[in-house]
C-alpha positions in Angstrom: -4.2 -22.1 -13.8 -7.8 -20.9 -13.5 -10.1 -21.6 -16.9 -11.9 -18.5 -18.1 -15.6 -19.3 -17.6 -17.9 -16.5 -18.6 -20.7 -18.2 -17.7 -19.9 -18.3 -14.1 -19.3 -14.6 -14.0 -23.0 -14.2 -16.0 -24.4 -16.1 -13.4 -23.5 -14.0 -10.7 -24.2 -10.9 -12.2 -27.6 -12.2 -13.1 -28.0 -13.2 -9.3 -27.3 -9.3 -8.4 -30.0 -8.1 -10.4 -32.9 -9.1 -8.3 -31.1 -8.2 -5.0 -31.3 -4.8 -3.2 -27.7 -3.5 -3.2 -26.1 -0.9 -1.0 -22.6 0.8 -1.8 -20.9 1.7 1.6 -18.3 4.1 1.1 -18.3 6.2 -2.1 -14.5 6.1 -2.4 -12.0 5.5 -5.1 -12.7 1.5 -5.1 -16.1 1.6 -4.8 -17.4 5.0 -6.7 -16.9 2.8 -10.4 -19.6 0.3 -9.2 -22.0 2.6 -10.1 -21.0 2.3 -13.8 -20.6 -1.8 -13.5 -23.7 -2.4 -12.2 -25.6 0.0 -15.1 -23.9 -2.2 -17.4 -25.0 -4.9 -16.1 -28.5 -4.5 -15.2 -28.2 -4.1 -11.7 -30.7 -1.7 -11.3 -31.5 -1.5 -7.2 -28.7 0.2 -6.2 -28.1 3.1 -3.1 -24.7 4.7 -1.9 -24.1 5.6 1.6 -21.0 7.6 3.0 -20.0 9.4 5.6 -19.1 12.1 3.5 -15.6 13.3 5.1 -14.4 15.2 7.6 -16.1 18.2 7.7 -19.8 20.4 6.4 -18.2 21.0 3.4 -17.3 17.6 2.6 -20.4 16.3 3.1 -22.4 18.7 0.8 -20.2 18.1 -1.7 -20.2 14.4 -1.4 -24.2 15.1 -0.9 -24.4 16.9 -4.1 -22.4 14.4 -6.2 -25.2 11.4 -5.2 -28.3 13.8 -5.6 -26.9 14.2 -9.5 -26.9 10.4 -9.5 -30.5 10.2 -8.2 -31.6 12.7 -10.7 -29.7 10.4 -13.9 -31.1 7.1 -12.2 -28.2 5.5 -11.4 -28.5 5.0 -8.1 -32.2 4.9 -5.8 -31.2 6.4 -3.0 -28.5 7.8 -0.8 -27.3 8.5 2.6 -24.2 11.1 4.2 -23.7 11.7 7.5 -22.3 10.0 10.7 -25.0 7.4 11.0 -24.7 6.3 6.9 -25.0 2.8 7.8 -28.2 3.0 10.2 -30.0 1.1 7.1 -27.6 -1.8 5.9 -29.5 -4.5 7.5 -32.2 -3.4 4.7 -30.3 -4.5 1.7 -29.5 -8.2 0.8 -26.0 -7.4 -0.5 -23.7 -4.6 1.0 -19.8 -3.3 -0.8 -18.1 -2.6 1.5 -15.1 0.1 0.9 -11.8 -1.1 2.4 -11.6 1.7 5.2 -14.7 0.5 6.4 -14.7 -2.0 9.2 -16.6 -5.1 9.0 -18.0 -4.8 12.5 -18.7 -1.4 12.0 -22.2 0.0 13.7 -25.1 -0.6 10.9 -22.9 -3.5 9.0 -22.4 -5.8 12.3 -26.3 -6.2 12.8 -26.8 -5.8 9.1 -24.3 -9.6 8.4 -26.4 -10.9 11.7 -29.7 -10.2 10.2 -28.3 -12.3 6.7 -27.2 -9.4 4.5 -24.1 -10.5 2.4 -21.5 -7.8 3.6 -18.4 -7.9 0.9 -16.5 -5.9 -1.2 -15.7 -5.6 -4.8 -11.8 -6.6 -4.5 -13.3 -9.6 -2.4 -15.8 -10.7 -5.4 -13.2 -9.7 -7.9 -10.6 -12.4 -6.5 -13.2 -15.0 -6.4 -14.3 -14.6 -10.0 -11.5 -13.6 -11.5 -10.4 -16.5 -14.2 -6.6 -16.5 -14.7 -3.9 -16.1 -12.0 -3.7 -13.5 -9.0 0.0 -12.5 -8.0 -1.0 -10.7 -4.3 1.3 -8.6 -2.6 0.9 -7.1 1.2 3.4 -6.3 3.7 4.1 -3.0 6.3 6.6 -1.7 3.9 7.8 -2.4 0.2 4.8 -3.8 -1.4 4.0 -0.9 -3.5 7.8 -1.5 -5.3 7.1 -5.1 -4.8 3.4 -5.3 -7.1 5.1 -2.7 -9.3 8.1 -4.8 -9.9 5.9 -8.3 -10.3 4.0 -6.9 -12.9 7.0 -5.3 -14.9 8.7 -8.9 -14.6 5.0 -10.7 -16.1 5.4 -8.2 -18.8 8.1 -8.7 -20.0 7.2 -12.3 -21.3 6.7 -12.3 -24.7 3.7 -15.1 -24.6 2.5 -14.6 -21.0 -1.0 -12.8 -22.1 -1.7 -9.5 -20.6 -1.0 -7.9 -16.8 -3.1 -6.2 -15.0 -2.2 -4.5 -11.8 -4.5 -3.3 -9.3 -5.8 -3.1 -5.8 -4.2 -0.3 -3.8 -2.6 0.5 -6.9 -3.8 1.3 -10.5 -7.7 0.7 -11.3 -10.1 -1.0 -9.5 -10.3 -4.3 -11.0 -13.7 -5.7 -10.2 -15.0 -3.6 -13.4 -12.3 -5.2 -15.9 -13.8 -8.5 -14.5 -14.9 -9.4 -18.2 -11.5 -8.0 -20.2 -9.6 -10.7 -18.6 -9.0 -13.8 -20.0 -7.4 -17.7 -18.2 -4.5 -16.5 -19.9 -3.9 -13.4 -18.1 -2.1 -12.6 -14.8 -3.3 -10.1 -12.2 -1.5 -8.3 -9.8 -2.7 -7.3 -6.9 -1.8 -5.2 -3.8 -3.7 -5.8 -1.1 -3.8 -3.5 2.4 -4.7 -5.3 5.6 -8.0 -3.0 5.8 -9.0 -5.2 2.0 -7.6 -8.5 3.7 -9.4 -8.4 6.9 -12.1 -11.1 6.6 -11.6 -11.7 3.3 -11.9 -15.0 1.2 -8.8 -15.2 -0.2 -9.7 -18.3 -1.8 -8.5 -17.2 -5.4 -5.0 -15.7 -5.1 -2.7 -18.7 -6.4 0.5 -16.2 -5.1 0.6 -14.6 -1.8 3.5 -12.2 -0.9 3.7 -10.9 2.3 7.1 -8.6 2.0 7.4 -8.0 5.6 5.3 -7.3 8.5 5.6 -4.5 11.4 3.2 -2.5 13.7 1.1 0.2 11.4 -2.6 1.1 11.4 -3.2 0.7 15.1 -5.3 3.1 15.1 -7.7 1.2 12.7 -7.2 -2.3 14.0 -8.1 -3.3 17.5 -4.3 -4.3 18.2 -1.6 -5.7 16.7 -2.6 -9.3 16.9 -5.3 -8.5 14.5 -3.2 -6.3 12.1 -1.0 -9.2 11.6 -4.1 -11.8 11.5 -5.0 -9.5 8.6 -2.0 -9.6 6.9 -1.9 -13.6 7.1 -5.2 -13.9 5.6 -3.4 -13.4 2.0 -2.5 -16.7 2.4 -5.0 -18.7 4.2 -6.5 -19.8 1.0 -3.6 -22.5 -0.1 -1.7 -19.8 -2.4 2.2 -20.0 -2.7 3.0 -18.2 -0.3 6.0 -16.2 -0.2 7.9 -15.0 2.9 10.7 -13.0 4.9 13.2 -14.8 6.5 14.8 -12.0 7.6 11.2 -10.7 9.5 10.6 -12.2 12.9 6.6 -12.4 12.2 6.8 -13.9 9.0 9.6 -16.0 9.4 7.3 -17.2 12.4 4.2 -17.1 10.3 6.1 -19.9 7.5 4.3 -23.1 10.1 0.8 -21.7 9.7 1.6 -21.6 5.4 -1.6 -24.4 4.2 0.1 -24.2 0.6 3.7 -24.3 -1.0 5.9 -22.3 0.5 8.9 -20.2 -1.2 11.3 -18.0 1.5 14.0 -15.2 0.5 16.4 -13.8 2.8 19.1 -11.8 2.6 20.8 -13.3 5.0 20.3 -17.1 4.7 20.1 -19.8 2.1 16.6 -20.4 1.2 15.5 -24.3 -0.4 12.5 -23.0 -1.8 12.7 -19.1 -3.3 15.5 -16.3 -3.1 18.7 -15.4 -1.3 21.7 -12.6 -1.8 25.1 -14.1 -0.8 28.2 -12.0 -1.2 26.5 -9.5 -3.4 24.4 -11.6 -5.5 21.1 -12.5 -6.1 20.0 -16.3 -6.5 16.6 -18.2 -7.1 16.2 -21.3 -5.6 14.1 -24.5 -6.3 13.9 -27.8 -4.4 18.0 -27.0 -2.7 19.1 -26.1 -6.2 20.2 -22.5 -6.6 21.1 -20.6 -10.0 22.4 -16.9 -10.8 19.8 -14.3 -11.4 22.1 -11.0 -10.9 25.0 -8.6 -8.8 22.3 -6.8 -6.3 24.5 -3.9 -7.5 22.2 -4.4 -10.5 19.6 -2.6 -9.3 19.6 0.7 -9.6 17.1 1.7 -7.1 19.0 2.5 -3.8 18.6 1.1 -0.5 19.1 -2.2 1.0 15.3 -2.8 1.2 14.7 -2.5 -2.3 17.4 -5.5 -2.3 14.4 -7.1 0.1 11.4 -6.3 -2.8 13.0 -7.6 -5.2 14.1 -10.7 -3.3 10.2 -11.2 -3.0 9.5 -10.2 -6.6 12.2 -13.0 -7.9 10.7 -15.4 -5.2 7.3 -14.9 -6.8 7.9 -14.9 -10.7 11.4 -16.3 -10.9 9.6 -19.9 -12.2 8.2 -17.9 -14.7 10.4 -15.1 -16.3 13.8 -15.6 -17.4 16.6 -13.7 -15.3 17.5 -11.7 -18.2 14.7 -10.5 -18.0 15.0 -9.4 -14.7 18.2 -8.3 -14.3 17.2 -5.6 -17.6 14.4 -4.7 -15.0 16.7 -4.1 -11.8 19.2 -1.8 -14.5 16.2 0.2 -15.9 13.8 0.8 -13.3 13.9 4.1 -11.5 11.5 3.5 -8.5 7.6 4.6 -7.4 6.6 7.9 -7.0 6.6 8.8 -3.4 9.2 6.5 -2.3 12.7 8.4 -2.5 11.7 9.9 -5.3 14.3 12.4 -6.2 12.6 14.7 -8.0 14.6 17.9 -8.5 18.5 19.1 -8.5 20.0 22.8 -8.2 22.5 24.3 -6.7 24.0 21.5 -5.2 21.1 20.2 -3.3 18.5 17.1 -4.0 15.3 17.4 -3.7 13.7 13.7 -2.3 9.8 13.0 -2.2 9.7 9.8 0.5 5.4 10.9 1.0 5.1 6.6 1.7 7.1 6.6 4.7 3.9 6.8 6.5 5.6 4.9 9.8 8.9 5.3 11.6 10.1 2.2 10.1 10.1 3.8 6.4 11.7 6.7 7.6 14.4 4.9 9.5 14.2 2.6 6.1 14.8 6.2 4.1 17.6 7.5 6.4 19.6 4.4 5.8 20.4 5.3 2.1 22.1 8.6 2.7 25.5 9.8 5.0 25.7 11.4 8.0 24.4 15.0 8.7 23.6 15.3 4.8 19.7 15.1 5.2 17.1 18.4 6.2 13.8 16.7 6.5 10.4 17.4 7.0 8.0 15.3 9.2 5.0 14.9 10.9 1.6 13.9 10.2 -1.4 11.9 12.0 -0.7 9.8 14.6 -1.8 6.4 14.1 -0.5 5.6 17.8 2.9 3.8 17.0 6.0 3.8 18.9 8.6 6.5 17.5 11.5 5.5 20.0 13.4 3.3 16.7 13.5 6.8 14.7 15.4 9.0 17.1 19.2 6.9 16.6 18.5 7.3 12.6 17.7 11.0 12.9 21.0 11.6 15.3 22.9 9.9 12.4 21.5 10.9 9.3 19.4 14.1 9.4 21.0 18.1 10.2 17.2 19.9 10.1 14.7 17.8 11.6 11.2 20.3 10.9 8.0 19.2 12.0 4.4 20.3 11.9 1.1 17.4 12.5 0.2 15.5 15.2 2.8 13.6 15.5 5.7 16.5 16.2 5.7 15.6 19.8 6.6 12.0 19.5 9.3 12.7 16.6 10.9 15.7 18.8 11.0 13.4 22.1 12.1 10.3 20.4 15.8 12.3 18.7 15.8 14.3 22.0 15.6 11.1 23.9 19.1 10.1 21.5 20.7 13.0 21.8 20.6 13.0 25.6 21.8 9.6 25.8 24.6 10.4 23.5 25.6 12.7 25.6 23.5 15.8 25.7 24.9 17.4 22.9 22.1 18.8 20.2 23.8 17.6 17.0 20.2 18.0 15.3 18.3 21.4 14.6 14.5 20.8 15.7 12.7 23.3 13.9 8.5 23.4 14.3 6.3 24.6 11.8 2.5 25.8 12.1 1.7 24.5 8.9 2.8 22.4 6.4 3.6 24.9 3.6 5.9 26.8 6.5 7.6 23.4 7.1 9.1 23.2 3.6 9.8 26.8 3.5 12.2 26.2 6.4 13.4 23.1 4.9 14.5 25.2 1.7 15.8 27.8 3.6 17.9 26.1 5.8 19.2 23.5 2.8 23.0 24.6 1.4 25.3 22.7 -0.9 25.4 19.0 -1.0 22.3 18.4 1.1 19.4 16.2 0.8 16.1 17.8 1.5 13.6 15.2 2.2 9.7 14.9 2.6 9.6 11.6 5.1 7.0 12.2 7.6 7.0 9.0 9.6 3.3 9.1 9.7 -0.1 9.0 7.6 -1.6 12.0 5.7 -4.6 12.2 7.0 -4.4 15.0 9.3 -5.0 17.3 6.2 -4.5 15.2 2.6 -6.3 12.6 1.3 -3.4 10.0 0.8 0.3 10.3 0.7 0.2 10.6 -3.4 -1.6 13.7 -2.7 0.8 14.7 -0.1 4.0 13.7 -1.9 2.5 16.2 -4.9 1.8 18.9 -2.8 5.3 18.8 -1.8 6.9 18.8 -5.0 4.8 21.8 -6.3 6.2 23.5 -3.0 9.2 23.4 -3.7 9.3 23.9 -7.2 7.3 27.2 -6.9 9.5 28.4 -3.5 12.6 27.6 -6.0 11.6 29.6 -8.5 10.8 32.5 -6.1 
């Protein structure tokens, strides 16, 4: 465990005060800095940021920085296209997670010997009790959420904090956290790209399968960025059942646990006949009946395989097993949200790839689902969705980018199955007409579902502000 040394985290503070400092990317993670380094006496401080999309975006993201000039907060700003043009000016540069490290301004800003880092980077290294970190394609949302739940639950096992992608940025908390403490963290390839992961004692990756192409070069480096969690000598826990981790267990510098759902594991977690085991050293015990858990699907059987894996040396398995009876699930990830008049109402706003929608589909029966989808294309391959779709879904409607792909992947299906259009392919202009159709076309015992098998970003922020927007849609169309 790491010892709480205040005096270290002093010492670097007091090393930022004489340093020119340049915020890049005035985001969720980064915009609290501003606050941290006040407090700290960290006075030589500028933001730059691209400022979004479009005019408006940037005037507003322009006006919010002048207002920070004017209270002395920050020295100087930039927003535009070229907000980086500068970096090579400053000594130390934060980095936001979206923002790549060989981005034009920060490439000849780290060759000229400007520190370029971020604050989750600096929070792991100085953070003084133990880091649970959690990355994956899919599940690692449910996976952090369940990993601190499980730390919580100890009576003497200090306090939990979660954050990351998830819950507050950390880096500001740096001095409310004591050697007796755990963090959880979860951790997007974008934050683990280049990162010294030096400080996480427990890596999780939950699973790993092509997303974010259309930020990463390819998909080499997407999973290079995923296998950084672990490159610092954490335990490092891994899917069995995934053909890239599994694969990735010989590169593992530090102790390795495994779960599987399909194999015995030495070292870690297994189901068998319908029940859950932890495993240390070839010796196995009882943790609970995966009918325990009462969130559905058989991947959440997966996230909490790695959640035992993880934490199951630490917290008792009554413990978990009260867990897997109690907990309901994340917000955005099947969510069911509302019931009436027969039909469910399912908010599934995560399923940002075809392989959380065909992960989605898999929990409900045959031609009981209308769903919406569509979104921005972040150039995967949509061919796996089309057999899931034929089985599953009645009322495919689509609106976003990505409508064209969807359409030819379950038309592609149906004409191999014959020809025969057992799905209804409805398009919609706009999102708000998608679930309009989705509601009208929804009758007794059917599922309406918002999985759109791709990102938000052709019109929402994230997919919490998506899977929102979607529940006040239909709540307001219901009532009407």
């Amino acid at each position: 465990m790491k010892k709480n040394d205040p005096a270290e985290i002093d010492r670097y503070f007091a090393g930022l005060r004489s340093k020119k400092i340049l915020i890049a990317g005035f985001g969720i993670s980064n915009a609290p800095l501003i606050d941290l380094f006040q407090e700290e006496g960290i006075l030589d401080v500028s933001v730059a940021d691209s400022g979004g999309r479009t005019e408006k975006d940037r005037k507003r993201v322009g006006r919010k920085l002048k207002k920070l000039v004017k209270e002395g907060k920050i020295r100087s700003y930039t927003v535009g296209a070229d907000y980086l043009r500068n970096a090579k000016n400053y000594n130390v540069v934060f980095k936001s997670p979206g923002i790549r490290k060989d981005a034009p301004g920060l490439s000849e800003a780290a060759a000229s010997g400007t520190e370029v880092t971020s604050e989750m980077e600096q929070f792991v290294k100085h953070c003084p009790c133990r880091i649970y970190a959690v990355t994956g394609s899919d599940g690692k949302t449910t996976t952090t959420t369940l990993i601190y739940k499980m730390l919580s639950s100890l009576k003497n096992g200090g306090k939990v904090f979660v954050g990351g992608n998830i819950g507050k940025p950390l880096f500001p908390l740096l001095r409310k956290i004591n050697g007796e403490d755990s963090v959880v963290l979860e951790l997007s390839s974008f934050q683990l790209m280049n990162m010294d992961a030096s400080g996480i004692d427990t890596a999780v990756i939950t699973n790993i399968s092509p997303n974010h192409l259309d930020w990463h070069k390819d998909y080499e480096e997407y999973i290079a960025a995923k296998k950084n969690i672990f490159s610092g000598g954490a335990v490092t826990v891994l899917n069995l059942d995934n053909q890239i981790t599994a694969k990735a267990a010989r590169e593992v510098p530090g102790p390795l646990r495994l779960f599987s759902r399909k194999s015995f594991t030495e070292n870690g977690s297994f189901e068998k006949e319908g029940k859950i085991y932890y495993s240390a050293n070839g010796s196995s015990e009882y943790v609970m009946d995966s009918s325990s858990i009462r969130i559905p699907g058989t991947h959440n059987v997966e996230n909490y395989l790695a959640a035992i894996a993880a934490v199951g040396d630490r917290v008792p398995f009554r413990n978990i097993a009260g867990i897997a009876r109690r907990f309901n699930g994340v917000h955005h990830r099947i969510e069911l949200f509302l019931e009436r008049s027969g039909v469910k109402y399912y908010d599934s706003s995560i399923d940002s790839s075809p392989k959380r929608s065909v992960a989605t589909l898999a929990v409900f029966e045959p031609k009981s689902v209308i769903m919406v989808a569509g979104g921005k294309d972040k150039n995967l391959d949509y061919a796996e969705l089309g057999g899931p779709v034929a089985d599953k879904v009645k009322v495919l409607v689509l609106t976003g980018p990505t409508s064209d792909k969807i359409e030819r992947s379950v038309r592609d299906e149906m004409e191999r199955r014959g020809g025969k259009e057992t799905v209804t392919i409805v398009r919609a202009t706009s999102f708000e007409e998608a679930v309009a159709v989705a509601l009208e076309k929804a009758e007794e015992g059917d599922n309406v579902i918002l999985s759109p098998a791709s990102t938000s970003f052709d019109r929402f922020r994230n997919f919490e502000e998506r899977g929102r927007y979607f529940k006040k849609l239909v709540r307001g169309l219901k009532k009407g």
